[in-house]
C-alpha positions in Angstrom: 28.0 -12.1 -50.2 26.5 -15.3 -48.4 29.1 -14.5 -45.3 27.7 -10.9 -45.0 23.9 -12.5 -45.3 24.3 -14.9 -42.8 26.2 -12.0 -40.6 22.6 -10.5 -40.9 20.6 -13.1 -40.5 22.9 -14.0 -37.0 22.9 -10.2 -35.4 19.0 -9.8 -36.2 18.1 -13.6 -34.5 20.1 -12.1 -31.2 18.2 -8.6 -31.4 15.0 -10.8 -31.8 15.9 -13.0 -28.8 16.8 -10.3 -26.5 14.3 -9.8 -23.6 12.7 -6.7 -24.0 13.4 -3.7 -21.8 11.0 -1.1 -20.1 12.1 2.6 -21.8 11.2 5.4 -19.8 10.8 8.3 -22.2 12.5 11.9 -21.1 9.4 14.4 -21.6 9.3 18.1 -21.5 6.7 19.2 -18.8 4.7 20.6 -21.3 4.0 17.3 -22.7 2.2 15.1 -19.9 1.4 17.5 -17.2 -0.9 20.8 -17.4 0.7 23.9 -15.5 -3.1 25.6 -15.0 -3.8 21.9 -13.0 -2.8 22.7 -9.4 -3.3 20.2 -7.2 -2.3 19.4 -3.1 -2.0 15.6 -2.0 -2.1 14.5 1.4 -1.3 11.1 1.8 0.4 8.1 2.7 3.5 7.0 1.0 3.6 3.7 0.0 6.2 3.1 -2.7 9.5 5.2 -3.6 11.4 4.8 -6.8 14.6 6.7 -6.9 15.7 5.8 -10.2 16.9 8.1 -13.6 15.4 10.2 -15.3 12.8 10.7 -13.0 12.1 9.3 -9.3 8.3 8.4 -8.1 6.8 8.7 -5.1 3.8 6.5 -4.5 0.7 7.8 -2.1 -2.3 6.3 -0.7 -4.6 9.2 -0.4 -8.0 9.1 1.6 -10.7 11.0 -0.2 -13.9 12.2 2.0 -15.9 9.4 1.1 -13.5 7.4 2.8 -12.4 5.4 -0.5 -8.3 5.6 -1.2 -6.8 6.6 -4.4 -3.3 5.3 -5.4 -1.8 8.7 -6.7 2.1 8.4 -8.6 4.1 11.9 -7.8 7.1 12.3 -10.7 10.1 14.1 -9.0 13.7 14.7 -9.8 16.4 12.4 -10.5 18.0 10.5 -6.9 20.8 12.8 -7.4 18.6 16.3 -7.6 16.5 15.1 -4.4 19.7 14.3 -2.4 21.0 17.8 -3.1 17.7 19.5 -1.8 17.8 17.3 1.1 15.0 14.3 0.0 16.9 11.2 1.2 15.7 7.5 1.3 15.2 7.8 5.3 13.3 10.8 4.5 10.3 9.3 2.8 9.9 6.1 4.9 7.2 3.7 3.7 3.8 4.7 5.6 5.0 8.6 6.7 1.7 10.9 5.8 3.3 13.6 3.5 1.5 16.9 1.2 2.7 17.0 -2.3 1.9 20.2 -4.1 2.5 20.0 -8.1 0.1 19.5 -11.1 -1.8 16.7 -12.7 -1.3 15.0 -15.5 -3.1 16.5 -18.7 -4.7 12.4 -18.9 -6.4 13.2 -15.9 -4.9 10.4 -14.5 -3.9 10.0 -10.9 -0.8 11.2 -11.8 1.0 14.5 -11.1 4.4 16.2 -11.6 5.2 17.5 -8.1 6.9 20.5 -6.7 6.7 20.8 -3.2 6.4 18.6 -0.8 5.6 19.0 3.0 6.9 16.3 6.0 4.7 16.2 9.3 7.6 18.3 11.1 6.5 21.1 8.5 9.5 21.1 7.1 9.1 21.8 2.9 11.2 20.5 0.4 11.4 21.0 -3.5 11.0 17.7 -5.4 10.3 19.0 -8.9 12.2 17.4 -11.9 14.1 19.5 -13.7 12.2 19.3 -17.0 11.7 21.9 -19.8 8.6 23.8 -19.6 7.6 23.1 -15.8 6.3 26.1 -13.8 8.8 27.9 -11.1 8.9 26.8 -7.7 6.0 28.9 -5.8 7.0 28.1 -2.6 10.5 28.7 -1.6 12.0 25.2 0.2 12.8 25.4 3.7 
């Protein structure tokens, strides 16, 4: 019995001392973001993430009083954008971009996207594949 204790006391001290790790949480659509929330972003991209389970695309966008707000796009996983033809060179750091898709039910500046637009007017679908998300209204070109 006092082997098996200490066994306890030994695997809970490591668990305790292990750094702690940032958990994205998988959502359904549903969950964060509100379908009847259009919205259409033109802005600046200053930040991509192309990591699992979602990627993020970061924008500076210019509002008519000439303020900036910092604006977070969730889209698919690296290997969903790759198929549809988002690769890193395509979303350089400072390229001016549209990003249609809907906002976060928080009200945050935050918003799930589904299509977005390049300056050669080229469109692309960058929507996560998440339960509960609205259909692609625009067909990618």
């Amino acid at each position: 019995m006092r082997g098996s204790h200490m066994k306890t006391v030994v695997v809970t001290a490591a668990l305790l001392a292990m750094p702690a790790v940032r958990v994205s949480a998988h959502h359904s659509f549903g969950s964060v973001y509100d379908a009847s929330k259009e919205v259409t972003l033109r802005g600046t991209v200053t930040k991509v993430e192309r990591v699992n389970p979602h990627g993020w695309i970061y924008l500076d966008v210019k509002q008519p009083s000439g303020t900036v707000e910092n604006w977070v796009i969730e889209t698919g996983t690296p290997q969903e954008l790759a198929r549809r033809g988002v690769l890193k060179e395509t979303l350089p750091i400072g390229i001016e971009i549209v990003v249609q898709g809907y906002r976060a039910k928080d009200g945050s500046h935050t918003a799930n996207g589904n299509i977005l637009k390049l300056p050669n007017g080229r469109e692309l679908s960058v929507s996560a594949s998440v339960g509960g998300a609205p259909d692609n209204k625009s067909e990618a070109k």
